[in-house]
N, CA, C and O atoms as a Tinker XYZ file with bonds, in Angstrom:
   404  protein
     1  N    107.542000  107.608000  101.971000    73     2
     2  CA   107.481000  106.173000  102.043000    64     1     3
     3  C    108.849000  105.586000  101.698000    63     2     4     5
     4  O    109.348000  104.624000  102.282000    81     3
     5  N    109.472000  106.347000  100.568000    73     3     6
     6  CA   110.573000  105.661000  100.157000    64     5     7
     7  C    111.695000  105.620000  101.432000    63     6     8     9
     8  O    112.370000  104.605000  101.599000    81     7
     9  N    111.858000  106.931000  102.414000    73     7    10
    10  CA   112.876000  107.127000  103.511000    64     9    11
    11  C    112.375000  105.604000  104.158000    63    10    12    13
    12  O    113.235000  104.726000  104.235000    81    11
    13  N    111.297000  105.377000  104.513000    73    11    14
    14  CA   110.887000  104.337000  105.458000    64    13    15
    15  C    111.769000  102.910000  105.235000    63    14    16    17
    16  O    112.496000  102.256000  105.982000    81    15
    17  N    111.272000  102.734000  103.616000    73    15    18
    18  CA   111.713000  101.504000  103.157000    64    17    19
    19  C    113.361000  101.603000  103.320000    63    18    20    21
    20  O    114.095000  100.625000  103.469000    81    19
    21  N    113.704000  102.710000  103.274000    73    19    22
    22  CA   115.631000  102.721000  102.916000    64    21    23
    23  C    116.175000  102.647000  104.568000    63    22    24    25
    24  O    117.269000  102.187000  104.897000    81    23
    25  N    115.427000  103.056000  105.258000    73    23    26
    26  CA   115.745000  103.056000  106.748000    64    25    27
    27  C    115.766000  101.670000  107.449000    63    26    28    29
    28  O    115.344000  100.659000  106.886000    81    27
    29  N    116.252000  101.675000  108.641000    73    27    30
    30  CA   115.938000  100.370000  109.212000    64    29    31
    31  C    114.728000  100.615000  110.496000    63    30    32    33
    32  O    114.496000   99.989000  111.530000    81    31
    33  N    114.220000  101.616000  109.982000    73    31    34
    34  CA   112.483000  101.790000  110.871000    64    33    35
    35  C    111.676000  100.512000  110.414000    63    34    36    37
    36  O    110.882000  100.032000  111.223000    81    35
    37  N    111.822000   99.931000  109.180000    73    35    38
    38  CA   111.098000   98.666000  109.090000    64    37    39
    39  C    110.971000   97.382000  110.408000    63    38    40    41
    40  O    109.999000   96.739000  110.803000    81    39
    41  N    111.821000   97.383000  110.655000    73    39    42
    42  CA   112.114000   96.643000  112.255000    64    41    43
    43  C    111.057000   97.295000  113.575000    63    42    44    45
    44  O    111.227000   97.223000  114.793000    81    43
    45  N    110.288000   97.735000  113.031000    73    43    46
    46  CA   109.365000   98.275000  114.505000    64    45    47
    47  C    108.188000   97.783000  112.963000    63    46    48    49
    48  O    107.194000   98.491000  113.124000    81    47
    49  N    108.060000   97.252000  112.173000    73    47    50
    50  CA   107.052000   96.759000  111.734000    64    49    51
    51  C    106.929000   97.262000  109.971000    63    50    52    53
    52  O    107.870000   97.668000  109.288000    81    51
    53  N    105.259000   97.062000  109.452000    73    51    54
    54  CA   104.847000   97.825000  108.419000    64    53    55
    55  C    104.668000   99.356000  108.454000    63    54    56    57
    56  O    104.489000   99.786000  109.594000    81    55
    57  N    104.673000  100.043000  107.724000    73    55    58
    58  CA   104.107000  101.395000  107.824000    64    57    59
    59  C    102.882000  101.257000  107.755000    63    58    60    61
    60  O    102.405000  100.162000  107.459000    81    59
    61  N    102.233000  102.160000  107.970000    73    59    62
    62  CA   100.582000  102.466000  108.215000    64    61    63
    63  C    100.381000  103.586000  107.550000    63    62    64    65
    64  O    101.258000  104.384000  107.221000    81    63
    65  N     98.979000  103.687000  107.296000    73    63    66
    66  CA    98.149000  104.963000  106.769000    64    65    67
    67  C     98.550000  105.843000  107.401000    63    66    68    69
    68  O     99.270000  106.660000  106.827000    81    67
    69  N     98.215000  106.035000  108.947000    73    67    70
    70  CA    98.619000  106.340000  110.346000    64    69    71
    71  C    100.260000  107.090000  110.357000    63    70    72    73
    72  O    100.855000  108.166000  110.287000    81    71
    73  N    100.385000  106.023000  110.461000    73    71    74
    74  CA   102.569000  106.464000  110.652000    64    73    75
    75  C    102.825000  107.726000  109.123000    63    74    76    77
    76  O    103.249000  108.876000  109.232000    81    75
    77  N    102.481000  107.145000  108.047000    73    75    78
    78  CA   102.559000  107.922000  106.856000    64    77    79
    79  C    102.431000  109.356000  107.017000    63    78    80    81
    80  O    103.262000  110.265000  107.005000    81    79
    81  N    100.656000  109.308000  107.233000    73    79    82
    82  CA   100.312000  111.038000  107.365000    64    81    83
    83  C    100.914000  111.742000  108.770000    63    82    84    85
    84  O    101.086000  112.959000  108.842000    81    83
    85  N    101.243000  110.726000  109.994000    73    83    86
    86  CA   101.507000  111.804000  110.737000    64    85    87
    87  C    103.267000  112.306000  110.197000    63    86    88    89
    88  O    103.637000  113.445000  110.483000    81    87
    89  N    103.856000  111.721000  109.726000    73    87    90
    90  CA   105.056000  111.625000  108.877000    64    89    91
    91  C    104.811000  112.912000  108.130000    63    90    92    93
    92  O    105.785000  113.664000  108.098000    81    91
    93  N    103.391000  113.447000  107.343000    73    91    94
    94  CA   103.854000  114.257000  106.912000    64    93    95
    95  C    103.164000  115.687000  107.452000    63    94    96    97
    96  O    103.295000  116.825000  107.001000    81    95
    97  N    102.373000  115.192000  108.596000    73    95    98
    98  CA   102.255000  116.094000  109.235000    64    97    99
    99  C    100.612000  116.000000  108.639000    63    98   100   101
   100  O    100.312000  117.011000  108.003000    81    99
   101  N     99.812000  115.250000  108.711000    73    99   102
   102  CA    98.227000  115.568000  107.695000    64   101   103
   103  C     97.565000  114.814000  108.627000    63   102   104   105
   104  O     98.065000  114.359000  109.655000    81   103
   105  N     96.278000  114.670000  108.206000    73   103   106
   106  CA    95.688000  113.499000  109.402000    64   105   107
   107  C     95.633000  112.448000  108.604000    63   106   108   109
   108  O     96.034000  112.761000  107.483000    81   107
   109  N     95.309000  111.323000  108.683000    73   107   110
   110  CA    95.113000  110.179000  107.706000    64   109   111
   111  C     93.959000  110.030000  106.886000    63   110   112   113
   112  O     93.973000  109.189000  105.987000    81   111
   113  N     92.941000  110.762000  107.092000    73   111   114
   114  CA    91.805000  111.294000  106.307000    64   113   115
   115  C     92.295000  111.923000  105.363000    63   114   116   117
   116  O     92.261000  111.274000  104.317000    81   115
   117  N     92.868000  113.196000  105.251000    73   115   118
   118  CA    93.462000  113.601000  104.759000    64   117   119
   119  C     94.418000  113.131000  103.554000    63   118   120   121
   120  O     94.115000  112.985000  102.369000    81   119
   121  N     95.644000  112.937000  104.181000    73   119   122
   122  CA    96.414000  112.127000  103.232000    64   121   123
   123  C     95.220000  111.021000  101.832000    63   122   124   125
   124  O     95.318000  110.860000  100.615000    81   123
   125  N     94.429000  110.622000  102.668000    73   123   126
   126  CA    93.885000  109.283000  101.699000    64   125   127
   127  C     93.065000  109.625000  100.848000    63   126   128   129
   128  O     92.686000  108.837000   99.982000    81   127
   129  N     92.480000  111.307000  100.962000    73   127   130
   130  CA    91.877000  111.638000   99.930000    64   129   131
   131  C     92.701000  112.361000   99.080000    63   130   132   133
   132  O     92.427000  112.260000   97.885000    81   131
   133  N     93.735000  113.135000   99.419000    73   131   134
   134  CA    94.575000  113.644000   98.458000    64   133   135
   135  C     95.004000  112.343000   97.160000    63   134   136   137
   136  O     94.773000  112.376000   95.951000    81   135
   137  N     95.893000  110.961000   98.225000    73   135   138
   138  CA    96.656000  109.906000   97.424000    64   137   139
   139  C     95.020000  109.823000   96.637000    63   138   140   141
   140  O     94.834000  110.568000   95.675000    81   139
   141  N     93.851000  108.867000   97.115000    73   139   142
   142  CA    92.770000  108.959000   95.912000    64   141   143
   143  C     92.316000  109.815000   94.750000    63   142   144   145
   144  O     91.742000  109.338000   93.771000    81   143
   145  N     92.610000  111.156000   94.904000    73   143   146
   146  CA    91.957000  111.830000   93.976000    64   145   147
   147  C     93.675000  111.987000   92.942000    63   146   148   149
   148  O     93.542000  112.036000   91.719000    81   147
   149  N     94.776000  112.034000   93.381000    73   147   150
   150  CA    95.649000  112.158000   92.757000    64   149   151
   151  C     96.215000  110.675000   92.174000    63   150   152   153
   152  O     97.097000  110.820000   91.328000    81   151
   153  N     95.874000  109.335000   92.466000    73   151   154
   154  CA    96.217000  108.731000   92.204000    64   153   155
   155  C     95.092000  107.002000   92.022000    63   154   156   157
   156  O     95.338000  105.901000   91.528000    81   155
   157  N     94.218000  107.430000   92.521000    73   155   158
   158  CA    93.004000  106.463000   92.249000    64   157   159
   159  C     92.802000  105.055000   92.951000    63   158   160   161
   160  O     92.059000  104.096000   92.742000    81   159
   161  N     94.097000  105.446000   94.162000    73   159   162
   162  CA    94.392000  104.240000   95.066000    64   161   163
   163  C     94.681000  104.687000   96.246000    63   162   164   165
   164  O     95.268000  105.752000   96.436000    81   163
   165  N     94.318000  103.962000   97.082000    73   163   166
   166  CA    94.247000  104.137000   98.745000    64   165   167
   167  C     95.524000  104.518000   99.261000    63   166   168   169
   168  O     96.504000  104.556000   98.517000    81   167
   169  N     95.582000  104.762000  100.302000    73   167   170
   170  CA    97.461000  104.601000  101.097000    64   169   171
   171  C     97.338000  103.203000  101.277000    63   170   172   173
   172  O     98.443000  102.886000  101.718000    81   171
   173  N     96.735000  102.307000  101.207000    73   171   174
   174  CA    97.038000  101.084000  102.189000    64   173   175
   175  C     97.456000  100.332000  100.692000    63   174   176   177
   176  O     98.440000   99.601000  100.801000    81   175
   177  N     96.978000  100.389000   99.600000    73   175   178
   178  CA    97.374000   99.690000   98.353000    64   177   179
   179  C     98.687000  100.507000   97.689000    63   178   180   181
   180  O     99.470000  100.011000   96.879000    81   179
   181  N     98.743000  101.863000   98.217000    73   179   182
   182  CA   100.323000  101.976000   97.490000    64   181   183
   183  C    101.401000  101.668000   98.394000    63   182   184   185
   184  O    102.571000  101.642000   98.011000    81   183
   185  N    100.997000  101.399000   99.760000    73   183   186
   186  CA   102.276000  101.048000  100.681000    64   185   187
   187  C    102.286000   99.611000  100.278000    63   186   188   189
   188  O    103.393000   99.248000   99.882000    81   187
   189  N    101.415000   98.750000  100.269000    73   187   190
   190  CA   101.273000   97.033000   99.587000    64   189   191
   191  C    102.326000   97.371000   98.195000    63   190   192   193
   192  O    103.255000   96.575000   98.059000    81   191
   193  N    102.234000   98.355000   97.306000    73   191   194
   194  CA   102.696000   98.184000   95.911000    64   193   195
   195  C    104.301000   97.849000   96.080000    63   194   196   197
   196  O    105.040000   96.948000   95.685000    81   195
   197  N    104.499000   99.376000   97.093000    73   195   198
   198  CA   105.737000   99.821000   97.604000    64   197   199
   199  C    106.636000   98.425000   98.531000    63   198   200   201
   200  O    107.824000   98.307000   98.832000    81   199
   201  N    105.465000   97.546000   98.766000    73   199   202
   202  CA   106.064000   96.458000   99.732000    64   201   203
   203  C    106.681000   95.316000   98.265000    63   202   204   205
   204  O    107.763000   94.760000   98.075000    81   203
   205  N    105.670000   95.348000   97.639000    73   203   206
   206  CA   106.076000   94.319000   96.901000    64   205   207
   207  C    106.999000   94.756000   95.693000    63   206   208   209
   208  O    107.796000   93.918000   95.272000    81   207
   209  N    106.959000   95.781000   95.210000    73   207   210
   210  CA   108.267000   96.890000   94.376000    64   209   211
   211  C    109.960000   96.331000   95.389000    63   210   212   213
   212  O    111.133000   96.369000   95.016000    81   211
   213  N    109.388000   95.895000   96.623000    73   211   214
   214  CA   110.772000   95.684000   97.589000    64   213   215
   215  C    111.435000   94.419000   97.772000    63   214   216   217
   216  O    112.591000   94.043000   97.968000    81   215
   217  N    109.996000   93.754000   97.604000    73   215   218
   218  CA   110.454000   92.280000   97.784000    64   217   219
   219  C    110.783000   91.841000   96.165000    63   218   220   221
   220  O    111.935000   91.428000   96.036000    81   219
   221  N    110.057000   91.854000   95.030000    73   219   222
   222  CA   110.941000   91.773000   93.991000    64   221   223
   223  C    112.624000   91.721000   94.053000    63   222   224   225
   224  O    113.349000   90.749000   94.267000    81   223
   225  N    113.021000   93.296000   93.754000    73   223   226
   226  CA   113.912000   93.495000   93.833000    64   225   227
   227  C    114.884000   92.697000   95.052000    63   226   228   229
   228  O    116.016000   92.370000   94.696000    81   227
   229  N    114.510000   92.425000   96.292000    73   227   230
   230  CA   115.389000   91.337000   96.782000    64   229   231
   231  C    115.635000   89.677000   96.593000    63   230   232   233
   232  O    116.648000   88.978000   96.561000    81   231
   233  N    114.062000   89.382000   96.476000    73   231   234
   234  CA   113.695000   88.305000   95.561000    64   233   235
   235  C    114.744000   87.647000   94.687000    63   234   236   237
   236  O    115.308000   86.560000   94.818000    81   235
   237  N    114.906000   88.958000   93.396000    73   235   238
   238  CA   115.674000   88.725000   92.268000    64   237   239
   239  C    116.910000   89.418000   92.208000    63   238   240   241
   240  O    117.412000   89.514000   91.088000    81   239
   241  N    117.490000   89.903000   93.135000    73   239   242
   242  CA   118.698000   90.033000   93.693000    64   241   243
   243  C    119.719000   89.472000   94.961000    63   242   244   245
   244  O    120.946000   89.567000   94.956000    81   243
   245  N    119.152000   89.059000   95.694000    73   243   246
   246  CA   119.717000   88.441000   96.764000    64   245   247
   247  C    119.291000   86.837000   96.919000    63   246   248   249
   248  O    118.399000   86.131000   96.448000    81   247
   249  N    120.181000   86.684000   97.647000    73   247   250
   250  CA   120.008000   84.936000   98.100000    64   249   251
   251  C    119.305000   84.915000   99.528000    63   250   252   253
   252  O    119.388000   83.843000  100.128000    81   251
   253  N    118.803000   85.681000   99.987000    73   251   254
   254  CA   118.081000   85.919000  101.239000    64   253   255
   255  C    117.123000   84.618000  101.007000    63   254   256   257
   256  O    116.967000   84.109000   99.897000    81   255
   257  N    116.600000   84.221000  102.013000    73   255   258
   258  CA   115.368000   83.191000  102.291000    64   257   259
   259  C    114.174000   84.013000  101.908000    63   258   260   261
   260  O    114.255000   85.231000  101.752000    81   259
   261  N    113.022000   83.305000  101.752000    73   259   262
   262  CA   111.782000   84.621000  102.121000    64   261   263
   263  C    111.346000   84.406000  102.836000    63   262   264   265
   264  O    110.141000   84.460000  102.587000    81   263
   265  N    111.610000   84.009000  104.220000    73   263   266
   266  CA   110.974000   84.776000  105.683000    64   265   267
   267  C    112.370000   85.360000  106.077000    63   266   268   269
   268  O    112.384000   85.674000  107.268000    81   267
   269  N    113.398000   85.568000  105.510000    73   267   270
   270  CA   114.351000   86.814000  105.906000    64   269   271
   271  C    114.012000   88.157000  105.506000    63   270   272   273
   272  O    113.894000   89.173000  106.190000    81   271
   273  N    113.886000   87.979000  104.345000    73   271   274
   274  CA   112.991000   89.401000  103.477000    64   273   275
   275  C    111.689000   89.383000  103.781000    63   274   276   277
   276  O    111.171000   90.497000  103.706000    81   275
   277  N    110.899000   88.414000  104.132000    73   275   278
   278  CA   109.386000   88.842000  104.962000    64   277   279
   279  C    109.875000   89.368000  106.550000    63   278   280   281
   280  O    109.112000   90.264000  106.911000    81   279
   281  N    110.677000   89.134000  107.344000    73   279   282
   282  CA   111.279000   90.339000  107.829000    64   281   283
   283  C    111.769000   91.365000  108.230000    63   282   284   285
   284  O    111.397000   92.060000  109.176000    81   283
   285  N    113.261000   91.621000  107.016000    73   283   286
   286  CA   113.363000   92.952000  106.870000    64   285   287
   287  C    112.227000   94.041000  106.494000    63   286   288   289
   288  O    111.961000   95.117000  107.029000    81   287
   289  N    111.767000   93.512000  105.604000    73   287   290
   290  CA   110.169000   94.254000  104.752000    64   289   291
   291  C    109.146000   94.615000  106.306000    63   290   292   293
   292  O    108.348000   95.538000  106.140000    81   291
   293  N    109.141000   94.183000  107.241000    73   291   294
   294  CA   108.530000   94.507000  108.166000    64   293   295
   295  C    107.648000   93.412000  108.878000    63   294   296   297
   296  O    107.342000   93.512000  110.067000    81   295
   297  N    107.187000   92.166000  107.930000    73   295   298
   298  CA   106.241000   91.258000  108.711000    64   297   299
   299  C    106.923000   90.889000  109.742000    63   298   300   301
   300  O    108.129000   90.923000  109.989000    81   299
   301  N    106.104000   90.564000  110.264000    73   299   302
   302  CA   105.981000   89.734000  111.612000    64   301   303
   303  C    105.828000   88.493000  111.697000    63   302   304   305
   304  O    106.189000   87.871000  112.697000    81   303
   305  N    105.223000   87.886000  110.581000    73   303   306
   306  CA   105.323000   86.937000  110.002000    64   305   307
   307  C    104.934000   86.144000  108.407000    63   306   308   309
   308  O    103.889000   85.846000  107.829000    81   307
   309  N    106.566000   86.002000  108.078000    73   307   310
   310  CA   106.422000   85.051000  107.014000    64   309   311
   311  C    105.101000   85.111000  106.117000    63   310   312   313
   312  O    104.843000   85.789000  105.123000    81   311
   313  N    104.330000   84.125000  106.846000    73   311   314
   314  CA   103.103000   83.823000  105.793000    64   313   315
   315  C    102.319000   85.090000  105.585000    63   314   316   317
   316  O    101.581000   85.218000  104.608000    81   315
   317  N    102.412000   85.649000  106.129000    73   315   318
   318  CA   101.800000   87.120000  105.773000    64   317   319
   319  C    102.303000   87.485000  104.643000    63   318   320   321
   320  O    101.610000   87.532000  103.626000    81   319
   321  N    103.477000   87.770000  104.658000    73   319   322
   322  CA   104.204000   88.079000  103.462000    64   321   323
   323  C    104.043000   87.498000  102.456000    63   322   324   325
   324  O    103.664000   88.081000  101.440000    81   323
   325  N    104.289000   86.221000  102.497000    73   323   326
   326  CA   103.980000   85.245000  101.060000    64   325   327
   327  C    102.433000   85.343000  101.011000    63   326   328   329
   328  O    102.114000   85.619000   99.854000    81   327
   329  N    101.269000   85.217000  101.872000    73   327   330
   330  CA    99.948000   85.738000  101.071000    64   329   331
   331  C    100.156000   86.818000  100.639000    63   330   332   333
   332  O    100.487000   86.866000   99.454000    81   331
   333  N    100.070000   87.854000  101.258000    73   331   334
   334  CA   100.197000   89.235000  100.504000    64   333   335
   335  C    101.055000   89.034000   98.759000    63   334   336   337
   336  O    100.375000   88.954000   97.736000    81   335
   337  N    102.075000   89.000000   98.748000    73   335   338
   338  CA   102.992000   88.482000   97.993000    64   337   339
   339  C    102.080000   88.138000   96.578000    63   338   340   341
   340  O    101.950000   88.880000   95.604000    81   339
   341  N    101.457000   86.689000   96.795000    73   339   342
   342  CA   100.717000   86.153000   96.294000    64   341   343
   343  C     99.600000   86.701000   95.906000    63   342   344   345
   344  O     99.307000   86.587000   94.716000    81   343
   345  N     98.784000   87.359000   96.722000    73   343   346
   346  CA    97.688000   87.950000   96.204000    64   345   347
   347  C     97.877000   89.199000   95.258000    63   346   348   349
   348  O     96.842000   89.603000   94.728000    81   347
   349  N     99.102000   89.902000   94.955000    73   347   350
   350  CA    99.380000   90.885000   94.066000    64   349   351
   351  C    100.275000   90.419000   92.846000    63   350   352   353
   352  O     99.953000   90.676000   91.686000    81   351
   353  N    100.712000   90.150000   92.975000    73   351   354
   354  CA   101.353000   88.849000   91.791000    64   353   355
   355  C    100.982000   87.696000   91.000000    63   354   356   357
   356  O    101.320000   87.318000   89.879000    81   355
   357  N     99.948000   87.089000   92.158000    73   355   358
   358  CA    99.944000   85.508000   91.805000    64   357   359
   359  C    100.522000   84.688000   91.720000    63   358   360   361
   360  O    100.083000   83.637000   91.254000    81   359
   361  N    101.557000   84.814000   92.074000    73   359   362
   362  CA   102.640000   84.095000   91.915000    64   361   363
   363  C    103.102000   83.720000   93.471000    63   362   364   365
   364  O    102.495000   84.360000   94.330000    81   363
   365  N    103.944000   82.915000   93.874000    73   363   366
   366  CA   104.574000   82.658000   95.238000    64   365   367
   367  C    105.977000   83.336000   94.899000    63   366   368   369
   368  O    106.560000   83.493000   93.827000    81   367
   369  N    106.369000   83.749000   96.476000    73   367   370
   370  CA   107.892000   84.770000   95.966000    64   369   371
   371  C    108.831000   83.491000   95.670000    63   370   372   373
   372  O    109.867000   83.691000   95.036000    81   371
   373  N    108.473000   82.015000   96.157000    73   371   374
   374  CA   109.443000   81.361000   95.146000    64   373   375
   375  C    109.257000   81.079000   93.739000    63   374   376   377
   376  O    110.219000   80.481000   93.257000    81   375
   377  N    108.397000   81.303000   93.003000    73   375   378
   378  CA   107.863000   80.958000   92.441000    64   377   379
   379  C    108.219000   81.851000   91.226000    63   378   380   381
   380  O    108.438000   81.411000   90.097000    81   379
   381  N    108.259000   83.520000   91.685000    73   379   382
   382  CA   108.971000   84.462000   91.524000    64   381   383
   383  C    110.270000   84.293000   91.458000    63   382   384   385
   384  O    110.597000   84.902000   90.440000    81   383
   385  N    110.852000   84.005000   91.751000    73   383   386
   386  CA   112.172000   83.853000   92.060000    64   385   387
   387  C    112.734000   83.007000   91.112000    63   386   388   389
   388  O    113.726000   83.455000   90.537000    81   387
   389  N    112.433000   82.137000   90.870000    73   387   390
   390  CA   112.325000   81.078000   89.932000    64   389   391
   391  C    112.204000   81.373000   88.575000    63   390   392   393
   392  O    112.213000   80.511000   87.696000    81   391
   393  N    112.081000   82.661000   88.370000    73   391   394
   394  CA   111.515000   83.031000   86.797000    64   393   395
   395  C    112.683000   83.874000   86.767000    63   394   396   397
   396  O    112.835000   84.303000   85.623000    81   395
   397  N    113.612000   84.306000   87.602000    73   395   398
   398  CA   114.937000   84.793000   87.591000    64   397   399
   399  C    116.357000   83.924000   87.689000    63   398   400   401
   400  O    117.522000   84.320000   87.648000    81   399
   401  N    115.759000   82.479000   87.847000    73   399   402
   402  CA   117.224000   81.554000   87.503000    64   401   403
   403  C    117.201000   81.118000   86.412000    63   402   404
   404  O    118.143000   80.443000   85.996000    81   403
């Protein structure tokens, strides 16, 4: 997951359950019971974690907009990002952002 995020494969979108396991060669059944029993969370909630572990860090490092970094990060659109965003935080990524000036 981490190659994904460091790559500029984000530009063909989000990663998927899908893209992940065939990535490592598993089926996606597969993969999601291994990540569950080893970790007590889905693929689809640690790639969300992994999304928002990303946007932080640009958030509170860069002067980017946030539909530039909803973007790069892979949406398609913006408000996607800021719900998502929002629903794991609670917070709005400006809002976020804001607790770093």
């Amino acid at each position: 997951m981490n190659n994904h995020f460091d790559s500029d494969q984000l530009n063909n979108g989000l990663p998927t359950a899908q893209f992940l396991a065939e990535e490592l060669h598993l089926s996606s059944k597969y993969l999601s019971d291994c990540l569950k029993q080893l970790t007590g969370s889905t693929t689809q909630h640690l790639i969300h974690e992994k999304l928002i572990e990303r946007a932080k860090e640009r958030l509170s490092t860069t002067h980017l907009s946030v539909s530039e970094i909803a973007y790069a990060l892979g949406f398609d659109y913006p408000q996607s990002f800021s719900k998502l965003f929002k629903t794991k935080t609670r917070q709005t990524p400006l809002q976020f952002r804001a607790g770093y000036n």
